[in-house]
C-alpha positions as MATLAB code, in Angstrom:
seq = 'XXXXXXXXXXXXXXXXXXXXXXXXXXXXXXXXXXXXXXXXXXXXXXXXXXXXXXXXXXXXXXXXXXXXXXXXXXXXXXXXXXXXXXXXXXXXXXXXXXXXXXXXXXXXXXXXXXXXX';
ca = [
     -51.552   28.593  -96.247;
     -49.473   26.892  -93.047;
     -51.312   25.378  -90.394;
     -50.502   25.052  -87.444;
     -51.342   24.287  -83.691;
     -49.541   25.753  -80.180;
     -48.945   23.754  -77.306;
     -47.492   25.383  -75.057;
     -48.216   26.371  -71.069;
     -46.842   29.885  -70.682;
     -49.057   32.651  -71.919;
     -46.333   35.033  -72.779;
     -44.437   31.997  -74.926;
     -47.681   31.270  -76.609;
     -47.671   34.932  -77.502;
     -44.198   35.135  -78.112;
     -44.595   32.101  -80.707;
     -47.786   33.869  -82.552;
     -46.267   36.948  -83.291;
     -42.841   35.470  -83.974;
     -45.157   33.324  -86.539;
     -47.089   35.607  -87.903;
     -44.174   38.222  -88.751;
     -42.079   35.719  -90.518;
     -45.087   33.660  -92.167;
     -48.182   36.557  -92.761;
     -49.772   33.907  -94.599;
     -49.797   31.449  -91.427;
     -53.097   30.272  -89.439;
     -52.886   29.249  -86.066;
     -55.624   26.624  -86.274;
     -55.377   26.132  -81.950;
     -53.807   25.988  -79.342;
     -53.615   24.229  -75.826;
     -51.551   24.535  -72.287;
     -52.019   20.644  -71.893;
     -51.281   17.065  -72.731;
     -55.095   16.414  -71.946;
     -56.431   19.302  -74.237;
     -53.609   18.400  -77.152;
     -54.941   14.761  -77.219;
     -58.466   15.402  -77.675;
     -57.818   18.458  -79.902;
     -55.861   16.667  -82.423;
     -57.610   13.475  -82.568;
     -60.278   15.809  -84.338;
     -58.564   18.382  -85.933;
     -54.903   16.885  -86.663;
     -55.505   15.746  -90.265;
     -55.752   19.467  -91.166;
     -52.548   20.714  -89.545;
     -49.242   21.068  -91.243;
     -46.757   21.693  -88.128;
     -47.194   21.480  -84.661;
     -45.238   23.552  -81.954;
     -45.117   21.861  -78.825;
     -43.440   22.827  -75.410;
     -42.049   19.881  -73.462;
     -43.450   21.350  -70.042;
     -47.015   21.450  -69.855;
     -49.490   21.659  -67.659;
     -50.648   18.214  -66.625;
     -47.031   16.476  -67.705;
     -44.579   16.566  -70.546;
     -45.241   16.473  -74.333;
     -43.970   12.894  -74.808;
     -46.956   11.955  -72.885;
     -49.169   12.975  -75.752;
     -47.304   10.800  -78.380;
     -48.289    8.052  -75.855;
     -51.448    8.374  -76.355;
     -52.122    9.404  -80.158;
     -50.585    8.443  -83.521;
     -49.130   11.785  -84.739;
     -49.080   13.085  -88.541;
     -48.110   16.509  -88.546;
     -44.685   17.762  -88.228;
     -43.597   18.562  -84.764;
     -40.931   20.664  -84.038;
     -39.880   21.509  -80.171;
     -39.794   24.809  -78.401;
     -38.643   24.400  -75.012;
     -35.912   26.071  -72.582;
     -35.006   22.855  -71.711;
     -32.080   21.041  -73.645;
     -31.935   17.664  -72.093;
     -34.902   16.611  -74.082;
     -33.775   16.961  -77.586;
     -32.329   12.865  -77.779;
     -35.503   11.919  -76.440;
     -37.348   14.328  -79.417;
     -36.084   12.926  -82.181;
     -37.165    9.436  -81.138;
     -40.854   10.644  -81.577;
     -39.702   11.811  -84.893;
     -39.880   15.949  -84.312;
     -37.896   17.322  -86.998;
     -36.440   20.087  -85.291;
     -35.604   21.050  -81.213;
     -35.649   25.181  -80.473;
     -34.102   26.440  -77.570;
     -35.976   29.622  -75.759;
     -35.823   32.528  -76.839;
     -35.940   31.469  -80.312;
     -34.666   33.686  -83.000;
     -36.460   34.761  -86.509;
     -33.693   32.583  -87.777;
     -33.866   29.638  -86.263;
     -37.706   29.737  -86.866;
     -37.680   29.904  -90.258;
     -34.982   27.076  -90.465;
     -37.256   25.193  -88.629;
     -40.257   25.904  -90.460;
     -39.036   25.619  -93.795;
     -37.704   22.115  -93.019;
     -41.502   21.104  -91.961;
     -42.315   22.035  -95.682;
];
């Protein structure tokens, strides 16, 4: 079974992101998810050693994702999912393995995915 963990600011994206998930993975579990850099620090320093892939937006609500890899070690894969492309150099310096452009297709999902794997 994939886990994974959301972060991600937008209701309808996290949403959008589950489903999307769910319909190309039925096996997934979406262990959590949070809307801030805050909530994302102290979630994973508990819970990140039992994750397999992370989704994170680079807008969130108190600040940008890169803030969180300031602040914690990560393990599990990240991959971006953002409407923003001027972030993607910047990504792959924190090591994500893959940068998804809103709205993200089936496709490019399970590219994604199955490169975390």
């Amino acid at each position: 079974m994939l886990k994974v963990y959301i972060i991600e600011d937008e209701l309808p994206a996290q949403i959008n992101l589950t489903k999307a998930l769910k319909k190309n993975f039925p096996d997934i579990y979406i262990a959590g998810v949070s809307d801030s850099v805050t909530g994302s620090v102290s979630w994973l320093k508990e819970n990140q050693k039992n994750i397999d892939i992370i989704f994170m937006d680079v807008s969130l609500s108190d600040g940008k994702c890169f803030d969180i890899f300031d602040r914690i070690n990560i393990t599990p894969k990240v991959i971006i999912t953002t409407a923003y492309d001027n972030y993607a150099i910047k990504a792959f310096k924190v090591n994500c393995i893959d940068y998804l452009l809103k709205p993200i297709t089936d496709n490019e999902l399970k590219n994604a995915v199955n490169r975390a794997c």
